[in-house]
Structures are given as C-alpha cells and as structure tokens.
C-alpha positions as CSV (number, residue, x, y, z in Angstrom):
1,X,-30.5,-15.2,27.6
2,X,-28.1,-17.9,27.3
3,X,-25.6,-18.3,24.1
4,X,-23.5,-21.0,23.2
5,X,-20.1,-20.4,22.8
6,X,-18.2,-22.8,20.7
7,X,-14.1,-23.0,21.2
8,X,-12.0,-25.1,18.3
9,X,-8.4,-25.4,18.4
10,X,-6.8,-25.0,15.4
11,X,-3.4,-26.8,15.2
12,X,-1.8,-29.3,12.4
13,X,-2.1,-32.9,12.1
14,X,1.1,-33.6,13.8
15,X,0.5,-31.9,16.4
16,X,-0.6,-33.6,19.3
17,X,-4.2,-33.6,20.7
18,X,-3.3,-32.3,24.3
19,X,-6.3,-31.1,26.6
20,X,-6.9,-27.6,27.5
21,X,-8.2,-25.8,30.8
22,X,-11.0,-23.6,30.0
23,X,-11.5,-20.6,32.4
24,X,-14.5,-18.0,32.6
25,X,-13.6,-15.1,34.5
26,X,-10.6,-16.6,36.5
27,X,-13.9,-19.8,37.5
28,X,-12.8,-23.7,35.7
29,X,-15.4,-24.1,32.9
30,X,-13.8,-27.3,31.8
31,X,-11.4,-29.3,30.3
32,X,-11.0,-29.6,26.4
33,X,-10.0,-32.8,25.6
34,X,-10.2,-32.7,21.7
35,X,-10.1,-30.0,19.7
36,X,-14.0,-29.2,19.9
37,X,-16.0,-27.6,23.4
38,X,-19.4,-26.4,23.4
39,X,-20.5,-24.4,26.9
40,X,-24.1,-22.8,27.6
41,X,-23.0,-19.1,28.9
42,X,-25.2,-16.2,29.4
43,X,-24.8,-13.0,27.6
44,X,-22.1,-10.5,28.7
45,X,-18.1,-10.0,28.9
46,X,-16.0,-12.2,30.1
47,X,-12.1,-13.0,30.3
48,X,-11.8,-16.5,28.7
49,X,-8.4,-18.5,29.5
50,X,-6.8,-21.5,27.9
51,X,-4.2,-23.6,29.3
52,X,-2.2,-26.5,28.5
53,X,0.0,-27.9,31.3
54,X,0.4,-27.1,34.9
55,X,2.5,-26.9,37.9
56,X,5.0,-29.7,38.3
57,X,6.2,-30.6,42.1
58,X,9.7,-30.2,43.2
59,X,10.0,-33.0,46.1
60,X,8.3,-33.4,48.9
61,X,8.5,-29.8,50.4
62,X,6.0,-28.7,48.5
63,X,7.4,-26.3,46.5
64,X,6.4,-26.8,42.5
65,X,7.5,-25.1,38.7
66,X,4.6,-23.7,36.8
67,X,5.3,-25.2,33.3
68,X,2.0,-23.9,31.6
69,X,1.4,-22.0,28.5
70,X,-1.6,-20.2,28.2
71,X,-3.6,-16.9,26.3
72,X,-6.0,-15.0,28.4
73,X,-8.9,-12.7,25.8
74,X,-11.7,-10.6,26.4
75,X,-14.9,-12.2,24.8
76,X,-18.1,-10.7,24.4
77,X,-21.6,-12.6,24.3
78,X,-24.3,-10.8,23.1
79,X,-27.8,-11.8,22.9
80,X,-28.7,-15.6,22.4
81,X,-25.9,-15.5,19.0
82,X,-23.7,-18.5,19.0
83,X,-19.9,-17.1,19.4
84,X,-17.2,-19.4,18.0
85,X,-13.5,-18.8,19.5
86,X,-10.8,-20.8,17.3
87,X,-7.3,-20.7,19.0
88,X,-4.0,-21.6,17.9
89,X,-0.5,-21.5,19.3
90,X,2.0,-18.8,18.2
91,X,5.3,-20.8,17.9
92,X,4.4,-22.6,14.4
93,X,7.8,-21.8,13.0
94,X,10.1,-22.5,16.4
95,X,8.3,-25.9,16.6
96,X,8.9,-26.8,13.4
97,X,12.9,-26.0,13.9
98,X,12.5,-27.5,17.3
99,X,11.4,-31.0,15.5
100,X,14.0,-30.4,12.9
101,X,16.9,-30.0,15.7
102,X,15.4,-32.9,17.2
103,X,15.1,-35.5,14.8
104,X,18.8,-34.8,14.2
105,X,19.9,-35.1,17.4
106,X,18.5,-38.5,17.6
107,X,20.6,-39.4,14.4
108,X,23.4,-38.0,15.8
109,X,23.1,-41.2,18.5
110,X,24.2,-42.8,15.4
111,X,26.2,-41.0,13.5
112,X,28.8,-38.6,14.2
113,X,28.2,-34.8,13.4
114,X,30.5,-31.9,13.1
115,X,31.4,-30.4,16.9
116,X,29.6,-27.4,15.6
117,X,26.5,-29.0,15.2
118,X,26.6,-29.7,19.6
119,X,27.1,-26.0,19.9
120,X,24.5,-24.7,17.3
121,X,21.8,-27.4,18.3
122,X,22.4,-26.6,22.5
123,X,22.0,-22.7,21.6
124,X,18.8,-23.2,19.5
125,X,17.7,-25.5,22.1
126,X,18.3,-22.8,24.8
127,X,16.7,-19.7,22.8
128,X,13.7,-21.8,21.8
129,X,13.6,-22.7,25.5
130,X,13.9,-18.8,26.5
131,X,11.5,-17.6,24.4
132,X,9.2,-20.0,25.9
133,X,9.6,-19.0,28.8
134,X,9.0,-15.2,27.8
135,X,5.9,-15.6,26.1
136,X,4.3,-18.2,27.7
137,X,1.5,-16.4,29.2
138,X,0.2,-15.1,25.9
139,X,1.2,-18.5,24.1
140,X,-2.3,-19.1,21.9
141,X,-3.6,-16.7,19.5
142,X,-7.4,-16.2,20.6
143,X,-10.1,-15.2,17.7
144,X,-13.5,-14.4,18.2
145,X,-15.9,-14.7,15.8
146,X,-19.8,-14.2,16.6
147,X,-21.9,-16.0,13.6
C-alpha cells in the first residue's frame, strides 16, 4: 500500500523561500522548491532528512566546507493514511536579532555609532555564528502528523 506523505514548511513571510533536499532513508527523494511537496511512499519507517545548503569548494584541490543545516526524524507510514510533516527552523529568535544587528550595521555605513556598538555587534555576530555551527545538524523542528 502506498501513502502520500505531504511535507510543508512552516516559516514567516520574510523569510526567504529557499529549496530543501528531501532524503528517505539516507536515498534523494527530491528537492522542495516552495514550501509544499507531495511524494507517493509505501507503508513503513523511515528516517526522513531535510537540508538547506551544501558543501562549498575551497579552490581547486578539492577540498570543500559543509555549510548545511539540516534535521534528520523518524516517520512512520501506516496503511494507505496520508501523513503530513510540517517543519520549521529553530533559530526564530537569533534571526530575528541577527536582522536587527544587521540592519544597524548597514546604518552605521552612514552614521557613526558608539565604539561599543563594533564590539557588541562582532560578539553577537560570533555567538550567533557558533551556535550555528553547534546545532546545525538538528537545525529544523520536524512534526508528524498522520490525518
């Protein structure tokens, strides 16, 4: 019996509509390029990936930096039941203060800030870019829901 197994991603409207590798088991299912994907899948458990992003060559030696985030969750199909997975990424709040920090760096082009603000904004930057790092294989938040 085959089931279809719907994935949305869940993200706010400024957020940008990136595309997402789909994997099955560690096997390319596809890739999401809107926030919508339907796949025909027969009943049983699988391990179902997302990714954003890749690996990123380092000159022509062919060594390359794996800048990904991705989320890796068990999923279970039962019977012919449509499953929906809905996915979102966990670091709401850091990109919010990320686009904050941002948006006043480009002002400070302009303007002159407060020699405090350089060492605040480059150590936010560098925890932010930390953190990233850390958690960057378990970066979505995977739910299943079977209907």
């Amino acid at each position: 019996m085959t089931a279809t197994l719907t994935l949305h991603h869940r993200r706010h409207f400024y957020e940008p509509q990136l595309p997402h590798i789909v994997f099955i088991d560690g096997l390319y299912a596809g890739t999401m390029q809107g926030d919508k994907m339907q796949l025909a899948i027969p009943q049983g458990n699988y391990a179902l990936r997302i990714q954003c992003g890749g690996r990123f060559p380092l000159g022509k030696n062919g060594k390359s930096i794996d800048l990904s985030v991705s989320a890796t969750a068990a999923i279970n199909i039962s019977g012919n039941k449509d499953t929906n997975i809905c996915f979102h990424d966990r670091e709401r709040l850091w990109n919010i203060l990320f686009d904050i920090d941002l948006i006043a760096w480009i002002i400070s082009i302009f303007v002159a800030f407060p020699p405090a603000y350089k060492i605040i904004s480059d150590t936010f930057f560098a925890i932010w870019l930390i953190r990233l790092v850390i958690i960057r294989k378990r970066y979505y938040k995977i739910i299943q829901q079977s209907d």
